[in-house]
C-alpha positions in Angstrom: 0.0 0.0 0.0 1.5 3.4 -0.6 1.9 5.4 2.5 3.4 9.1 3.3 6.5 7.5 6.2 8.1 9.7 9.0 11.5 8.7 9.0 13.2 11.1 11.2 11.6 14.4 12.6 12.8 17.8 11.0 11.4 21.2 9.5 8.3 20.6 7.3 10.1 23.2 4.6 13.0 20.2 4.2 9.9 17.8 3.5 10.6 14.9 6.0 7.4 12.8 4.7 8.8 10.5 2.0 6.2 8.1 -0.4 6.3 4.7 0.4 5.3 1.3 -0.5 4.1 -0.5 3.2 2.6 -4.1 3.6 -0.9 -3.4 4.2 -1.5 -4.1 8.1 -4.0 -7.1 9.2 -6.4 -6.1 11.8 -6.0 -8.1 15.2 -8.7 -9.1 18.1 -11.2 -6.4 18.5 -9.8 -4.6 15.8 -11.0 -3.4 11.9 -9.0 -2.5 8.8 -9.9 0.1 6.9 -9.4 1.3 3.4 -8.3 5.0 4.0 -10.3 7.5 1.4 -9.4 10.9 3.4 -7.3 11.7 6.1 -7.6 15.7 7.7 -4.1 17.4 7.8 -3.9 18.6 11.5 -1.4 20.8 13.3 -0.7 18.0 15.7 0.9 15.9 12.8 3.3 19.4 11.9 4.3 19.5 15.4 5.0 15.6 15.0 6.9 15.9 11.8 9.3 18.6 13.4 10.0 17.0 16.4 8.3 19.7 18.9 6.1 16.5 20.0 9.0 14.0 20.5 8.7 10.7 18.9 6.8 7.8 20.2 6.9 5.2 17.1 9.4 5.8 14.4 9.5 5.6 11.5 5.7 6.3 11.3 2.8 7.0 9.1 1.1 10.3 11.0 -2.4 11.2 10.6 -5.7 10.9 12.7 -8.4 12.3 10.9 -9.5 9.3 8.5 -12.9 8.3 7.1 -12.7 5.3 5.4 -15.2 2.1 4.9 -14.0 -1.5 6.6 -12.5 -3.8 4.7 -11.9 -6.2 7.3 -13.3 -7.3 10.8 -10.0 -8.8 13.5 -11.4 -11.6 15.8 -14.0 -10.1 18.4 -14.5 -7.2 16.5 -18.0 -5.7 17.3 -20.4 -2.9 15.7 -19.2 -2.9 12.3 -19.7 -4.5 9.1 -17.6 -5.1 6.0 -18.6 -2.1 3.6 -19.5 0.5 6.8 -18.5 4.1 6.7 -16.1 4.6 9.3 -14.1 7.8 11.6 -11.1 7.3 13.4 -10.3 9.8 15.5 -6.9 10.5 18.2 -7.8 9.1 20.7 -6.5 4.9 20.0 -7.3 3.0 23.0 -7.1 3.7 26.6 -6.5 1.0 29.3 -9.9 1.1 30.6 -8.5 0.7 34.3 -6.3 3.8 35.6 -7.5 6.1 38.1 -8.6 8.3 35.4 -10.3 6.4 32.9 -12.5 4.7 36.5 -13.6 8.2 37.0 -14.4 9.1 33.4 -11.7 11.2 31.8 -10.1 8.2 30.0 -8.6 11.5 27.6 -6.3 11.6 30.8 -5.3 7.8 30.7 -1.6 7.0 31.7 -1.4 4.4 29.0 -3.2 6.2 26.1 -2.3 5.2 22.8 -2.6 7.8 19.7 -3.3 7.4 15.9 -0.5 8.5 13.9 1.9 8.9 16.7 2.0 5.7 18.6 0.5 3.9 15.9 0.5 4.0 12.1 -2.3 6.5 10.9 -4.4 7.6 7.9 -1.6 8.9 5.4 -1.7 5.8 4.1 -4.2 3.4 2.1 -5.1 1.2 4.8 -5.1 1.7 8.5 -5.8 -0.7 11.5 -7.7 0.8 14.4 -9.8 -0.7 17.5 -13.4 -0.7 16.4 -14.3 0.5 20.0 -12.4 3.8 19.3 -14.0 4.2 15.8 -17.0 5.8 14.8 -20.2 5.1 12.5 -20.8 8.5 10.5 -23.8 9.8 9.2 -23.6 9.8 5.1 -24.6 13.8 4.8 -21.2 14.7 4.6 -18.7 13.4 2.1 -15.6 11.9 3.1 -13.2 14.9 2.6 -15.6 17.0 4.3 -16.1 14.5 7.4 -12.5 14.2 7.8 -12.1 17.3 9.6 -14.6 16.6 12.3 -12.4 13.9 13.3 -9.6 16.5 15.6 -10.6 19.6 14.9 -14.0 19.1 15.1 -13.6 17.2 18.5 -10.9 19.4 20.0 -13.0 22.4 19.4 -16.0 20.8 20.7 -14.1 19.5 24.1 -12.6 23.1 24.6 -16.2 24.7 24.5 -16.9 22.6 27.0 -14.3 22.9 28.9 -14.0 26.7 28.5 -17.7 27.0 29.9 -19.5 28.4 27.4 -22.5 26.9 28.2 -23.0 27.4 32.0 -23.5 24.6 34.4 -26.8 22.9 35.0 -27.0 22.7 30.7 -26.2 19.9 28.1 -24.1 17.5 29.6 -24.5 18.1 33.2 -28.0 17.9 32.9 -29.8 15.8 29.9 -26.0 13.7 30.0 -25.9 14.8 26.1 -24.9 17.7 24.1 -26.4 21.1 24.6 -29.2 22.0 22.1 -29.9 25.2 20.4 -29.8 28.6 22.9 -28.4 26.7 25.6 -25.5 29.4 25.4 -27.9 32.2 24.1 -26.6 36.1 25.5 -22.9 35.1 26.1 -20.0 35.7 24.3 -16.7 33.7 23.0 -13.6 34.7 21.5 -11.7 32.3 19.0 -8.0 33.1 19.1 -6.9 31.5 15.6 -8.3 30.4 13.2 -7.8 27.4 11.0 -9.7 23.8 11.0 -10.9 23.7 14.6 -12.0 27.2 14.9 -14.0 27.1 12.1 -16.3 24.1 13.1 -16.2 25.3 16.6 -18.0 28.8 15.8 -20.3 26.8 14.0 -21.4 24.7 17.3 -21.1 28.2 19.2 -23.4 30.1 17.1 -26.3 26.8 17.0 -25.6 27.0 20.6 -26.8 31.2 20.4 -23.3 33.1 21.9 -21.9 35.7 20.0 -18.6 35.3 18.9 -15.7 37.1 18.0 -12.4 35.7 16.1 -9.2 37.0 16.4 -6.6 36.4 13.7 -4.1 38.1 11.7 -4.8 37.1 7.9 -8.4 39.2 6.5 -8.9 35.7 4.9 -9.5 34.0 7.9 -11.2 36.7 9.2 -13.9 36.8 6.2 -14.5 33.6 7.1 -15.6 33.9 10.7 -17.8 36.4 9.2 -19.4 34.3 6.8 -19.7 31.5 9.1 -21.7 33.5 11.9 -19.1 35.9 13.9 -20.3 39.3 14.9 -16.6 40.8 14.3 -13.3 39.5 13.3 -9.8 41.2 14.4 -6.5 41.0 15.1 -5.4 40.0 19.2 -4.7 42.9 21.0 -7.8 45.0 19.4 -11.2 44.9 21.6 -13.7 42.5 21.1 -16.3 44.8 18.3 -14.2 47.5 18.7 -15.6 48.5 21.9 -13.4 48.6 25.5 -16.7 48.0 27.0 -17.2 44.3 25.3 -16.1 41.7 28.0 -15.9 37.6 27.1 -17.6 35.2 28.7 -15.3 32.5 27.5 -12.0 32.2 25.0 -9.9 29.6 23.8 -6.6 30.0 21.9 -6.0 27.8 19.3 -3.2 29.4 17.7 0.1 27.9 20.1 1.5 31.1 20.9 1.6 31.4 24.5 0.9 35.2 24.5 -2.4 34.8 23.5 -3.5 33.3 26.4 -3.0 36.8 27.9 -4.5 38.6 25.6 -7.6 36.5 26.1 -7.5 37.3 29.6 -7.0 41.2 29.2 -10.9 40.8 27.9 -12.7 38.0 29.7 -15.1 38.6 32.2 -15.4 37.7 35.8 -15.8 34.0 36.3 -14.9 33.7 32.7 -12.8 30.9 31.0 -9.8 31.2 28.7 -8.9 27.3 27.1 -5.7 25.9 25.6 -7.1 23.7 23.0 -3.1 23.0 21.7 -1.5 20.0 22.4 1.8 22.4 21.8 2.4 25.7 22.8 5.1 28.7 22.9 5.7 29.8 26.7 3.3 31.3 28.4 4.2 34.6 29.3 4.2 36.2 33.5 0.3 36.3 34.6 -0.2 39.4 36.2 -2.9 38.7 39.2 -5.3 41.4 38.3 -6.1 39.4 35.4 -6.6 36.2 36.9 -8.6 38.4 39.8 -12.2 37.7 39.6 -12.6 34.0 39.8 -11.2 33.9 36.3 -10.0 30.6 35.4 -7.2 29.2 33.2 -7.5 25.6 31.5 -5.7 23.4 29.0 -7.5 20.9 26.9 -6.0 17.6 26.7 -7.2 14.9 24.0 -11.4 13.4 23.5 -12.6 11.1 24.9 -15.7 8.7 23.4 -18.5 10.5 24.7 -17.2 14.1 23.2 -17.0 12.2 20.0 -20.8 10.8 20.1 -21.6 14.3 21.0 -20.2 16.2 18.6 -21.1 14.0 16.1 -24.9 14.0 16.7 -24.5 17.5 16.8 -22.8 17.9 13.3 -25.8 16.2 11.4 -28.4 18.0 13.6 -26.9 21.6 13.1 -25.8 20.6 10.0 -21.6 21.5 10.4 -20.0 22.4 7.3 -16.8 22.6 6.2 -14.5 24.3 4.6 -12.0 22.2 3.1 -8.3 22.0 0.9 -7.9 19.2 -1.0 -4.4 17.8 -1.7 -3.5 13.7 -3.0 -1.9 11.7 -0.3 1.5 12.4 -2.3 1.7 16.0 -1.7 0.9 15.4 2.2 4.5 17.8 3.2 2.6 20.4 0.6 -0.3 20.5 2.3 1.7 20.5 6.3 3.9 23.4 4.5 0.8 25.1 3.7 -0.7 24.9 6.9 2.5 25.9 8.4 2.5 29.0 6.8 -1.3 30.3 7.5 -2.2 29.2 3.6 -5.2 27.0 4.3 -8.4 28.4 4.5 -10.4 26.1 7.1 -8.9 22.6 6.8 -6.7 20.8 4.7 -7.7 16.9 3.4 -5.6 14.7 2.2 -7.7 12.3 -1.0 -5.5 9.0 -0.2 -8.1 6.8 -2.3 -7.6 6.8 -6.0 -9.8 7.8 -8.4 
């Protein structure tokens, strides 16, 4: 099978992902093979191809954002069929029995394994993945435009969460499910970057009824918030609508620059929330306590876990989510990382691995 292989780690500009001819993995107890028709290009696999995440399986094929349909079922395997329509997402497997995963947060899990980091991913024609950890998704979407909802649709939906947009005693914490339309109505959010994840996220935010406001430096991104819903688009630094007087309810940075996360702060309301949602960042900068004062409250966002991937997907056929997508064949996979790299994709990039 042809694959895009991580030999070694090293800038994305020297193009470290070389094309490849792999034996095409068997699927073993409890586990499906899939043939691979797209795989979503995320930020996590740039910081994985130039060694700021340090390597846990090498050489490796990266890549965790794959729709496929399964092509074969391992022993035990449950919940699929030869011929579904398949997501896999991150999140691999967790050992079901740490502290964390007994209490729930199994996106904690000491033993956690990850798709195209400690395993072979999706930038390749055939991928092995657990079919507990794997998803049936609803045929409205295509394939190149599902793929997306697969890291950056889940990491934005786990930071809105987590960043408390919709205030307790709503969604989750009270029907055990996601929130439903208004259940965030008069609050506001602010989207610091804004690429793949941002983009489905203010499309959640708005269905959920909060204003929001994206701050980024190209106009292009910016005339996208704006088409997709945001009630102003700047650069960090500038007040939210132009007006001193506009305070957040909530914020998460997406971009990994570390000094975001105080300019989120400079404009986030008592009890607010500011997220992380990056698996990598810059350093944070000094906090001043004035702008922590006020019961504000600072949070990273680490992984999904299954139940964030239920949610949001129910809630991308009921809204409906669309995306905005850059298509690029599985052979120009550094192309597409380069791209991304350098602010030139507009919502998310795809990779096509399928032929034809």
């Amino acid at each position: 099978m042809r694959a895009m292989l991580l030999r070694r780690p090293k800038p994305i500009d020297e193009r470290p992902l070389e094309l490849a001819e792999l034996q095409r993995p068997q699927p073993g107890p409890g586990e499906i093979l899939i043939e691979v028709n797209a795989c979503g290009v995320c930020r996590t696999d740039l910081h994985i191809c130039e060694g700021e995440l340090a390597p846990h399986k090498s050489p490796v094929v990266p890549g965790h954002q794959i729709v496929g349909r399964v092509a074969e079922l391992g022993e035990g395997a449950t919940g699929f069929v030869v011929g579904d329509r398949v997501g896999v997402p991150w999140l691999h497997w967790v050992d079901g029995t740490c502290k964390y995963c007994r209490r729930g947060d199994e996106n904690l899990c000491v033993a956690a394994k990850f798709t195209g980091w400690d395993v072979d991913g999706g930038y390749a024609e055939f991928v092995v993945a657990p079919a507990a950890f794997s998803y049936a998704l609803h045929e409205e979407l295509s394939d190149l435009a599902a793929a997306p909802l697969l890291c950056a649709g889940l990491i934005g939906y786990r930071a809105l969460r987590i960043s408390n947009l919709v205030p307790w005693g709503h969604g989750r914490e009270a029907a055990g499910g996601a929130p439903g339309p208004g259940a965030a109505a008069g609050r506001r959010i602010g989207l610091f970057g804004f690429g793949a994840a941002a983009h489905i996220c203010l499309q959640v935010a708005r269905f959920w009824g909060a204003e929001v406001y994206a701050f980024t430096r190209e106009e292009r991104h910016r005339q996208l918030a704006r088409d997709l819903g945001a009630v102003w688009a700047g650069d960090a630094g500038q007040a939210p609508g132009d007006d001193p007087s506009i305070k957040l309810d909530s914020a998460i940075v997406f971009a990994p620059v570390g000094e975001l996360m105080l300019e989120a702060l400079k404009i986030l309301d008592k009890g607010g929330t500011v997220a992380d949602a990056g698996i990598y960042s810059t350093p944070i900068p000094a906090i001043e306590y004035p702008l922590l004062y006020g019961e504000r409250v600072v949070r990273s966002v680490t992984n999904l876990t299954r139940r964030d991937a239920a949610e949001l997907l129910e809630l991308a056929a009921a809204i409906p989510i669309g995306t905005e997508i850059q298509v690029f064949p599985l052979e120009q996979a550094n192309d597409a990382l380069i791209a991304l790299k350098h602010d030139g994709i507009r919502g998310a990039a795809v990779l096509q691995v399928a032929r034809g």
